[in-house]
Steps between C-alpha positions, in 0.01 A plus 500: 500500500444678180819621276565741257758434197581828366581422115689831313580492098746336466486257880618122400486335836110588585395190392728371757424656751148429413583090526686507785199699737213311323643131450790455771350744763133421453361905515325684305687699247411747216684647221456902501580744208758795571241715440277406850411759724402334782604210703312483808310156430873318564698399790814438329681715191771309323704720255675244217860494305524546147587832283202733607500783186811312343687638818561809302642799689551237825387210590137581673544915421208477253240231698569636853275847330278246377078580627517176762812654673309674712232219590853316606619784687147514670537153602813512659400784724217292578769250600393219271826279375640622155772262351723645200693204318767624286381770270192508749791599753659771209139669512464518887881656516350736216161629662677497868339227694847337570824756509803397244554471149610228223818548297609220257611193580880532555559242224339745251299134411161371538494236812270239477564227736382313866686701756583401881300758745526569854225569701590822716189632628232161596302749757317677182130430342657370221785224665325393826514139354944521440763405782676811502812453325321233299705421162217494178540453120316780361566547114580879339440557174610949465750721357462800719503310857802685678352631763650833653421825734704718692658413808282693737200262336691200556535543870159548510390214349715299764416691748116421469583126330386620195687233279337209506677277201852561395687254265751239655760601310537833214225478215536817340660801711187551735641666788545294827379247323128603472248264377184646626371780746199594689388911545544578865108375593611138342188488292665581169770257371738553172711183394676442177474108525167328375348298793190470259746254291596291785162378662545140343731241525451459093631845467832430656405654851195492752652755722358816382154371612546530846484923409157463404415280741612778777324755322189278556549390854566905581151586351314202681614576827426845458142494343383117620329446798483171684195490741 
C-alpha cells in the first residue's frame, strides 16, 4: 500500500506521519507538496497537524483552497481512506469532507498532553483492529480542538455512528465529547489526537498503530487476491 503525506507551509507533524507509515507500518510513503495536482498513484492520503498558513483566518481556511484539495476530494469520492490528524482534521471541516467546525479550546490554552480515548465506532476502515469501547492513550498537542456543530448534525453523526473517538473524560469543550469522526461513507476520518505519535512503546504509547494497521488490512482485503 502506497501513502500520501500531504505537507502544507507551515505542517510540523509530516515528518511524523512520515515515520510512523514508513518505519512502524512498513508501507510505502511519500512526502507531497501542497501544490500537487494529482494523486491517483496512492492508496492512502494522510492529511498532518501543525499550523498550515500560520492558521491565519482559521485553522485549515487557507490550505483547504490549497491546488491538492481537489486531488483529496477526488480520492475520497473514489472511496480511498483519507485521515485528518488535528489541523489535518481543521482542513477537512474547512473544505467539507467531514461536517462541523473547531472553536478554541475552552481553556483559551494550548493542550499538549497524552489523553485517554474511547473507541466508539471499531466497524470502520480505519478501527477494524480496536475492541469497541477500547480505552487508548493518544497524545493532543492543539489550541483550536473544541469540536462543535449544530444539533441537527449531531444526531446525524449518531445516527450513522459517525464518531468514532471521543475523549474519556472533557479535553477542551468538544461537544459530546468528540475525538474523531468519519463522513457518512466511513472513508474519511478527522481526529484531533496524534496516533502518528503513539506507534512506539518509546514514545509513551503503541496504541495509535493499530489505526494504520486497519487502514492496511482494509486495503489488502479489498485489492489482494489469494489463489
Amino acid at each position: 500500500m502506497k501513502f500520501a503525506v500531504i505537507v502544507f507551509p507551515g505542517s510540523n507533524c509530516d515528518v511524523d506521519m512520515f515515520h510512523a507509515v514508513k518505519d512502524e507500518l512498513g508501507e510505502q510513503v511519500d512526502l507531497v507538496w501542497h501544490d500537487a495536482d494529482n494523486l491517483d498513484q496512492y492508496d492512502g492520503i494522510l492529511l498532518p497537524g501543525g499550523f498550515s498558513y500560520g492558521d491565519y483566518l482559521r485553522s485549515g481556511a487557507i490550505a483547504h483552497m490549497s491546488n491538492v484539495m481537489a486531488a483529496v476530494k477526488k480520492a475520497a469520492e473514489a472511496g480511498k481512506p483519507v485521515l485528518g490528524v488535528c489541523n489535518g482534521f481543521q482542513i477537512l471541516l474547512e473544505s467539507g469532507l467531514l461536517p462541523g467546525a473547531m472553536l478554541r479550546n475552552k481553556n483559551l490554552k494550548f493542550i499538549c498532553r497524552s489523553v485517554e480515548l474511547a473507541v466508539e465506532n471499531n466497524e470502520t476502515m480505519f478501527t477494524s483492529l480496536y475492541e469497541k469501547g477500547e480505552k487508548i492513550s493518544v497524545p493532543v498537542a492543539h489550541g483550536e480542538g473544541n469540536y462543535y456543530c449544530d444539533d441537527a448534525t449531531l444526531a446525524k453523526l449518531k445516527e450513522n455512528n459517525q464518531i468514532v473517538f471521543s475523549y474519556a473524560s472533557d479535553v477542551n469543550g468538544s461537544l459530546s465529547d468528540i475525538a474523531g469522526i468519519t463522513n457518512e461513507k466511513g472513508n474519511v476520518l478527522g481526529m484531533m489526537p496524534h496516533p502518528e505519535r503513539a506507534v512506539d512503546d518509546l514514545l509513551g504509547s503503541a496504541d495509535g498503530l493499530k489505526l494504520f494497521q486497519s487502514i492496511v488490512k482494509h486495503w489488502r482485503d479489498s485489492h489482494v487476491v489469494n489463489a
